[in-house]
C-alpha positions as CSV (number, residue, x, y, z in Angstrom):
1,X,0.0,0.0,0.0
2,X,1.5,3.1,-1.0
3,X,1.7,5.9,1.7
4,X,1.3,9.9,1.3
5,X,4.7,9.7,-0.1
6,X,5.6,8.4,-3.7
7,X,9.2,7.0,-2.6
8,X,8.0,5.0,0.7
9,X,5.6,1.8,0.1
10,X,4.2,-0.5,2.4
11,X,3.1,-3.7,0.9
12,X,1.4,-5.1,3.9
13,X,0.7,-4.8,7.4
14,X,3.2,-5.9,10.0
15,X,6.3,-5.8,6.8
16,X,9.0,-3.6,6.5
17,X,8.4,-0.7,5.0
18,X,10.4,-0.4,1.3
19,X,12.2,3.2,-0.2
20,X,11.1,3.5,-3.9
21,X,13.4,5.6,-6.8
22,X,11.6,6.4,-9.3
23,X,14.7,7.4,-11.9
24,X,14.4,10.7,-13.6
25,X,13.2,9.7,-17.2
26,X,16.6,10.9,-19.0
27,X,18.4,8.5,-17.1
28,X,15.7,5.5,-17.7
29,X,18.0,4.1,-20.8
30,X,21.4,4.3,-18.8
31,X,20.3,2.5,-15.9
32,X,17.6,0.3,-17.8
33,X,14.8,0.4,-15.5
34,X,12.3,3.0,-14.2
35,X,12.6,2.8,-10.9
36,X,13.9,0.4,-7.7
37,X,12.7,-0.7,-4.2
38,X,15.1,-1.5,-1.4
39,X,14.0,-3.0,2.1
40,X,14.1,-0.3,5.2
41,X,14.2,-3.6,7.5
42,X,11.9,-1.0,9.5
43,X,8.1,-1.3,10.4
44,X,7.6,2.1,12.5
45,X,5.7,4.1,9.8
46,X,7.2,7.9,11.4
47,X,11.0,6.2,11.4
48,X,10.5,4.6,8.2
49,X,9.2,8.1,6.9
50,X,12.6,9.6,8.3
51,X,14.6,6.7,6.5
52,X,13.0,7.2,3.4
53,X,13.8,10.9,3.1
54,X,17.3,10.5,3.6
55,X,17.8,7.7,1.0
56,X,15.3,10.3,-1.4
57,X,18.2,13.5,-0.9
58,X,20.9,10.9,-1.2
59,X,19.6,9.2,-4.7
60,X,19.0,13.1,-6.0
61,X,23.0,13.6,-5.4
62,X,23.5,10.3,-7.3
63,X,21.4,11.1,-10.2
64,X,23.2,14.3,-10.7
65,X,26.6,12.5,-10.4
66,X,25.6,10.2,-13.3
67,X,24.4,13.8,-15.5
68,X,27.5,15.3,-14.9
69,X,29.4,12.1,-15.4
70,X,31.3,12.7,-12.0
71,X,30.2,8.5,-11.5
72,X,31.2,5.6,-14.0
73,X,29.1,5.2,-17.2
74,X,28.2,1.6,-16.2
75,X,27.0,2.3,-13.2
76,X,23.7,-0.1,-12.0
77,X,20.7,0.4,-10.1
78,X,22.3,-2.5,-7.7
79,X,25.2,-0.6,-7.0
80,X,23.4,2.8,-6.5
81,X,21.2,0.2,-4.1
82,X,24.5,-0.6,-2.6
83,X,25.7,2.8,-1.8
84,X,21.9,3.2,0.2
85,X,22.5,0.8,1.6
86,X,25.5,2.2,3.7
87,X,24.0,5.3,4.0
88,X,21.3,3.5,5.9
89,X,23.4,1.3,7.8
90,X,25.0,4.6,8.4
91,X,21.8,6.5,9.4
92,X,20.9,3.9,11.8
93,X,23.9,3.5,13.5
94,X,23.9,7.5,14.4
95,X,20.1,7.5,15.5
96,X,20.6,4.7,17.8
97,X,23.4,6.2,19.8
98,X,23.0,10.1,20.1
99,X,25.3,12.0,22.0
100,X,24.7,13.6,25.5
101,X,25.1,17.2,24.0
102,X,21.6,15.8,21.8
103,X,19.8,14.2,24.4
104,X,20.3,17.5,26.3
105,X,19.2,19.8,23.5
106,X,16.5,17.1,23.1
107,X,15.5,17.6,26.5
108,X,15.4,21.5,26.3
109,X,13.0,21.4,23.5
110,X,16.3,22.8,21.1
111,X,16.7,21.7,17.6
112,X,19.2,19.3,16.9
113,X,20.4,18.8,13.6
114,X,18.9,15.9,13.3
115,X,15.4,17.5,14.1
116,X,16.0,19.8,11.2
117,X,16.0,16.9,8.8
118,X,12.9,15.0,11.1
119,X,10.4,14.4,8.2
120,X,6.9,15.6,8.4
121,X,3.4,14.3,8.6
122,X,2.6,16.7,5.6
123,X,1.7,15.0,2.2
124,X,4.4,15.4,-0.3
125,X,5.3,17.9,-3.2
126,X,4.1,15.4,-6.1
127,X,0.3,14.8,-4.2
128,X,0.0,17.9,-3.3
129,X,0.0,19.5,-7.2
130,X,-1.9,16.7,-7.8
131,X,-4.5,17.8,-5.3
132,X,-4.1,20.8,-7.1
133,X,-4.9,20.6,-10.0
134,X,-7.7,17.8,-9.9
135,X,-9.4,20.7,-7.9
136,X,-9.1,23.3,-10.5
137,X,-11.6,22.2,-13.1
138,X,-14.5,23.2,-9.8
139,X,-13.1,26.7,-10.0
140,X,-13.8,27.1,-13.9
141,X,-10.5,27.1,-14.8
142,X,-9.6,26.9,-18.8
143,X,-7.7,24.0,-20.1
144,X,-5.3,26.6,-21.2
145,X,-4.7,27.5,-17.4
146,X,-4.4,24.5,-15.4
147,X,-1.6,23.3,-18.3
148,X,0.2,26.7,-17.2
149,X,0.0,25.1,-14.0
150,X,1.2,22.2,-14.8
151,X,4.2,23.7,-16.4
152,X,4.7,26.1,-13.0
153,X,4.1,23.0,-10.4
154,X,6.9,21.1,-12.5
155,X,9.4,23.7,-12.2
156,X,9.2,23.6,-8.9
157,X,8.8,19.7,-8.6
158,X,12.5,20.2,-10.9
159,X,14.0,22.3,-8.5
160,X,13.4,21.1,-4.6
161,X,12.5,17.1,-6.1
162,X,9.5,15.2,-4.1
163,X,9.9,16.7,-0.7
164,X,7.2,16.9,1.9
165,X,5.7,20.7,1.5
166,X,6.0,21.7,5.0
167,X,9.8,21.7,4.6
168,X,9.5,24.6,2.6
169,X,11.7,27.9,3.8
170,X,11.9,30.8,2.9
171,X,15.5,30.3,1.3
172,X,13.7,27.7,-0.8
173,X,11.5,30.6,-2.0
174,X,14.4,33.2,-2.8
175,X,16.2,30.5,-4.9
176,X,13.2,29.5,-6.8
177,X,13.1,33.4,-7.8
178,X,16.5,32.9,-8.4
179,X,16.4,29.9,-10.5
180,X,13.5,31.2,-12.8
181,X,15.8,34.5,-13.8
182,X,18.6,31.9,-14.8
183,X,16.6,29.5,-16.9
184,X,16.5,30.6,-20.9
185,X,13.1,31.1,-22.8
186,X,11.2,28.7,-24.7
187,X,12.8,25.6,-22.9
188,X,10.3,22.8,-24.0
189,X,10.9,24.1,-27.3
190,X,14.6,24.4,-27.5
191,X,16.1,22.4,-24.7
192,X,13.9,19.6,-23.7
193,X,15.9,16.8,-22.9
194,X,17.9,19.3,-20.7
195,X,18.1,19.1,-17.1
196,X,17.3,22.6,-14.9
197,X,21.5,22.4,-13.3
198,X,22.1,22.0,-17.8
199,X,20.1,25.0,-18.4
200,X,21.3,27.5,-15.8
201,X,24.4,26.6,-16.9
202,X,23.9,27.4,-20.5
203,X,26.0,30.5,-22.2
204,X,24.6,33.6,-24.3
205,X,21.2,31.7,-23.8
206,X,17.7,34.2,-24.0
207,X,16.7,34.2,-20.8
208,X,12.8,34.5,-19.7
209,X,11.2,37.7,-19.7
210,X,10.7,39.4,-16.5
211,X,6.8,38.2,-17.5
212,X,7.0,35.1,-17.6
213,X,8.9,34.8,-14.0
214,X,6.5,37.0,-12.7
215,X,3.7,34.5,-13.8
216,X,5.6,31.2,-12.5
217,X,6.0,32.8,-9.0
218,X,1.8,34.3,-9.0
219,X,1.3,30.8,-9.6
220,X,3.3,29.0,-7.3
221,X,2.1,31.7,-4.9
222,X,-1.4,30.9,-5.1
223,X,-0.8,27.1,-4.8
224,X,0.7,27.8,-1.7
225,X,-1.8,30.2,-0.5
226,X,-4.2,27.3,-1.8
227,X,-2.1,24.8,0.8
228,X,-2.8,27.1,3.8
229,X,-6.4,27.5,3.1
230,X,-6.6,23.3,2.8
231,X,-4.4,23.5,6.1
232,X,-1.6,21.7,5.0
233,X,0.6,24.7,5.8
234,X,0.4,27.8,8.1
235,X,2.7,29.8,5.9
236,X,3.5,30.7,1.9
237,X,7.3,31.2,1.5
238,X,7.2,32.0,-1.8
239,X,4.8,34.7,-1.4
240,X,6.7,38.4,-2.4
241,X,10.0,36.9,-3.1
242,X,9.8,38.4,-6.7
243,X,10.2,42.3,-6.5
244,X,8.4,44.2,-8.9
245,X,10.3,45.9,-11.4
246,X,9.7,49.1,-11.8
247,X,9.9,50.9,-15.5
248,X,9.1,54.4,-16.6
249,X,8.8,52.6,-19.9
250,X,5.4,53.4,-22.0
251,X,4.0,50.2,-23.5
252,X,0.9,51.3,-26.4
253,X,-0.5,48.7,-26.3
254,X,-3.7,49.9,-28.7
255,X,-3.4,50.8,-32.4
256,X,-2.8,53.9,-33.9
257,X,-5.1,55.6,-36.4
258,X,-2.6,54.9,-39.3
259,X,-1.1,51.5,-38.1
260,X,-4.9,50.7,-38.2
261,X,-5.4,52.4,-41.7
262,X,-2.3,50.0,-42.5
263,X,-3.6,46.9,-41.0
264,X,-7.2,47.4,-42.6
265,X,-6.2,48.6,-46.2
266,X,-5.6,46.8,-49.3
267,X,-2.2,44.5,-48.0
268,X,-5.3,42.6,-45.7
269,X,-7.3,41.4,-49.4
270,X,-3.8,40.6,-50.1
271,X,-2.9,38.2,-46.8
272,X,-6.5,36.4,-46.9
273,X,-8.9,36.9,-49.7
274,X,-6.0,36.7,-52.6
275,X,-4.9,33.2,-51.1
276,X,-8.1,32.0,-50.2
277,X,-8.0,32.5,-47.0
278,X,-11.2,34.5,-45.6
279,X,-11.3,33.3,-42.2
280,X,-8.4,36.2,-41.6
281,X,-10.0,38.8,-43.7
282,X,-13.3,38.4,-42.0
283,X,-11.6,37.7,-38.3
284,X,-9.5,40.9,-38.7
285,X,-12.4,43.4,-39.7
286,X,-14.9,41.5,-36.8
287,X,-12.8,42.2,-33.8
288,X,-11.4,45.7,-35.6
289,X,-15.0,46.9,-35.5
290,X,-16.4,45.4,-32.2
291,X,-13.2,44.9,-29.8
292,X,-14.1,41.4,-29.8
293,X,-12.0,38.7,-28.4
294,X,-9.5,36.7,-31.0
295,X,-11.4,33.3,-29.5
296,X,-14.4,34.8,-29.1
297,X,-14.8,35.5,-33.1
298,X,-12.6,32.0,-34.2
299,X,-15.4,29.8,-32.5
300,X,-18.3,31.6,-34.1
301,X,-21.6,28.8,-35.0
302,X,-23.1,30.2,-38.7
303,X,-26.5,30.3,-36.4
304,X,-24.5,33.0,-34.2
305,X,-24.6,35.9,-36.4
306,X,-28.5,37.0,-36.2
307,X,-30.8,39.6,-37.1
308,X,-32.5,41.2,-34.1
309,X,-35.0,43.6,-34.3
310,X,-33.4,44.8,-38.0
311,X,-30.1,44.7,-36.5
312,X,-27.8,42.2,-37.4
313,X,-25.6,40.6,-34.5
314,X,-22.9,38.6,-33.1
315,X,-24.0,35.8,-30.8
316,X,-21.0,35.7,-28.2
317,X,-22.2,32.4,-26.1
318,X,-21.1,29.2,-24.9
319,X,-23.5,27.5,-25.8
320,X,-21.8,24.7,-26.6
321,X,-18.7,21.9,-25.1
322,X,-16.3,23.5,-27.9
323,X,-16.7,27.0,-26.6
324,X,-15.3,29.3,-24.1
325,X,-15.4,32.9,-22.8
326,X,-13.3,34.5,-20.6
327,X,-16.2,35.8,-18.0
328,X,-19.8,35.3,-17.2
329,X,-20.6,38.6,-18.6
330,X,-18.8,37.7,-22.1
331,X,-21.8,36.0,-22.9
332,X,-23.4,39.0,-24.9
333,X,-25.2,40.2,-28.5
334,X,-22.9,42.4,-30.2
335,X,-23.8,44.7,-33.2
336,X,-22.3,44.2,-36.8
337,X,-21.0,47.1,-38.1
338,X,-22.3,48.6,-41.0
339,X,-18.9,48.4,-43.0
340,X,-18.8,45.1,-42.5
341,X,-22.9,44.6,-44.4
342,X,-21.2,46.7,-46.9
343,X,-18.0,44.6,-47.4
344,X,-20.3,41.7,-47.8
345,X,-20.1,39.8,-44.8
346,X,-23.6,38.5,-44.5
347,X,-22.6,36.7,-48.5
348,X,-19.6,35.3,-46.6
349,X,-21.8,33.9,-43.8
350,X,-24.7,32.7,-46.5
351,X,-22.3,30.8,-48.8
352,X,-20.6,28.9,-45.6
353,X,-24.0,27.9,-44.4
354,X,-25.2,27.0,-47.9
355,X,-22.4,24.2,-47.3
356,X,-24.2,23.1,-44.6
357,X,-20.6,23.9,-42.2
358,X,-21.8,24.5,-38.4
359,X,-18.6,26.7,-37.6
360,X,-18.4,30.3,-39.2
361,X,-14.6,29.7,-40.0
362,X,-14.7,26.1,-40.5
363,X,-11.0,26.0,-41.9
364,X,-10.0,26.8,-38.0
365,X,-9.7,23.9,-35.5
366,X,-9.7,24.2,-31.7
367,X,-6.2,23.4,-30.1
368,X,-6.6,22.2,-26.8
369,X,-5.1,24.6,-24.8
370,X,-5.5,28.1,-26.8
371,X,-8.7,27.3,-28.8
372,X,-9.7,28.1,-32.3
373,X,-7.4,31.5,-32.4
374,X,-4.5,30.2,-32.8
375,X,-3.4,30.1,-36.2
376,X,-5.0,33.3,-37.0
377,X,-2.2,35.0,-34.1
378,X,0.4,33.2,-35.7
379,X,-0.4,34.9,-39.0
380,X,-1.3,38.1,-37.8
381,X,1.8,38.2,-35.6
382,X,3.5,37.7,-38.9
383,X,1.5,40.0,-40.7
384,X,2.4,42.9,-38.5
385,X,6.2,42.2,-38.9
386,X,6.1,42.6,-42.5
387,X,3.8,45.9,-41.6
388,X,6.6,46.9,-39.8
389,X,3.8,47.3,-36.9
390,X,5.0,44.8,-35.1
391,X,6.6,45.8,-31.5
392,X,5.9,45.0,-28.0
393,X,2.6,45.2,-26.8
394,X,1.4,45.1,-30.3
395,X,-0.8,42.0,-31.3
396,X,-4.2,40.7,-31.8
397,X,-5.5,41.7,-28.7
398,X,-4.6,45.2,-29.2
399,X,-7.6,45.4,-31.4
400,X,-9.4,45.3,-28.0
401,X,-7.4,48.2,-26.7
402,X,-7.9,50.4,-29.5
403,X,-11.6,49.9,-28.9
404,X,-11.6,51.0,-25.4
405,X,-9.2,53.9,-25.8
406,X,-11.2,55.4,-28.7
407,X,-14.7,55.0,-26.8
408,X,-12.9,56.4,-23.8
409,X,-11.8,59.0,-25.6
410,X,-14.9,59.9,-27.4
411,X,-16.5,59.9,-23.5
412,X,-18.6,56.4,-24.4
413,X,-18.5,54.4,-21.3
């Protein structure tokens, strides 16, 4: 029966309890097997905990030996097995005789060294994400946002290993922060059989932006916050470790009146129309004229656009599995601009559902984790580069901003 933590199993009561490795997957094929048992030839579930956690720091230091080849190529899992074994012969020996200076610290209520190390009755690193994130679908979270996550939670699974969460300091926290500002951009994409000690290490590597760390650390943040509020923990270490940077530095993030003359004028026909591809000609124009959302537009049903009362609207819903909006109040009727009837929109919409297609831009499929939009802010990302547009702050969404700022501006609230 397998216990709170992943690398201590008891198989049956009134047995010893057994440590469990489970070998970091890049050293699988080295070693040949995925992971290893050996006997604590101890039955006392709170000693066997403290056993375990020793042999789990010691087989981290191994594992790192073999990546930096500080060990011998052929080593085995039965000689790593060997070397836990003396350190629990080792550990053993020192617990059963303690010296007079410990049993008097001991007696004063002081913390020995070995009290430092005692293990906890807390769950461990792995469960506890786990916990997590199976609760995270109650809270309406996207897809898109428990996989970011995910990709947070393993970071710091990569950094401190499966360690009971309780054991947390604050020094763990600063060197998380620290660790994030080391560790280059776009690792799953670039470096991903590389280990985190591979990657801080690497030269004249991009580094992430000071955005993406801020992100990691929110989210880490709020699992932790998360952990006091279940009452695992009484405390979040990694809460305000990252300072904010602060910048004088003016981001526009809205469109100007001629980048938007640019964007809209005749290069448009020439990216979509010209090569067949409406769905970003009619995408474009739709969120240009409403402030729509890129998602919001790119999972449009034909039976969405309607005519109300004369006036011919956008259905924003989620009414069904394949959609998603950002808020309760997204849900809404939008109005059609006029220059839009006038560009011939409503033919657009008639010929699709002439071919009896259910989605407005059926040549767009949903991706799992960013939704129907996402080939559409590929191009347009593109498309703004060869504007000479394209600059930070400056994407799709922007077509949101320059919505606001102009109503704003024109007093429309």
């Amino acid at each position: 029966m397998s216990t709170a933590y992943s690398y201590l199993v008891h198989r049956q009561t009134g047995s010893s309890y057994f440590f469990r490795s489970i070998i970091p997957k890049d050293l699988q094929s080295k070693l040949g097997k995925r992971e290893f048992q050996l006997s604590l030839r101890c039955g006392i579930r709170k000693q066997a905990k403290f056993l375990s956690f020793q042999l789990f720091n010691q087989t981290q230091l191994i594992y790192a030996s073999i990546r930096d080849n500080s060990m011998s190529k052929h080593v085995s899992t039965e000689e790593i097995k060997e070397s836990l074994k003396q350190k629990l012969n080792k550990t053993n020996s020192e617990q059963s005789k303690p010296s007079s200076r410990e049993k008097a610290n001991l007696d004063d209520n002081q913390s020995s060294e070995s009290e430092k190390h005692k293990p906890s009755d807390c769950i461990s690193l792995v469960e506890f994400c786990d916990k997590f994130i199976e609760s995270r679908p109650d809270r309406d979270f996207s897809a898109r946002t428990i996989n970011d996550y995910k990709d947070s939670n393993n970071f710091l699974l990569e950094a401190f290993g499966d360690i009971p969460i309780d054991s947390l300091s604050h020094q763990n926290g600063r060197d998380y922060v620290d660790l994030l500002k080391h560790l280059p951009a776009n690792r799953k994409k670039k470096y991903r059989n590389k280990t985190i000690r591979q990657l801080v290490e690497l030269k004249d590597a991009q580094l992430m932006s000071q955005r993406t760390i801020s992100k990691h650390t929110e989210r880490v943040s709020a699992l932790f916050n998360w952990a006091i509020n279940q009452g695992y923990i009484s405390e979040n270490v990694f809460r305000g470790k990252l300072e904010p940077i602060r910048t004088k530095q003016m981001i526009e993030k809205y469109f100007t009146a001629d980048e938007m003359n640019l964007i809209l004028g005749d290069a448009l026909e020439g990216e979509s129309l010209e090569q067949n591809k409406p769905e970003r000609y009619w995408v474009t124009l739709l969120s240009a004229y409403s402030g729509a959302r890129l998602n919001e537009i790119c999972q449009l049903d034909v039976i969405d656009i309607q005519e109300l009362d004369g006036i011919w609207t956008m259905n924003l819903n989620t009414n069904s599995a394949d959609k998603s909006i950002k808020t309760e109040a997204g849900n809404r009727l939008v109005p059609i601009h006029s220059k839009l009837l006038e560009l011939g929109f409503l033919d657009y919409v008639e010929v699709i559902g002439s071919k009896n297609h259910q989605k407005l831009f059926p040549s767009l499929k949903k991706m799992l984790s960013t939704g129907y939009g996402t080939l559409i802010s590929r191009w347009f990302a593109r498309y703004l580069k060869k504007l000479g547009i394209k600059q930070k702050g400056k994407n799709f969404h922007s077509f949101r901003h320059t919505v606001v700022n102009r109503l704003t501006t024109k007093q429309v609230y």
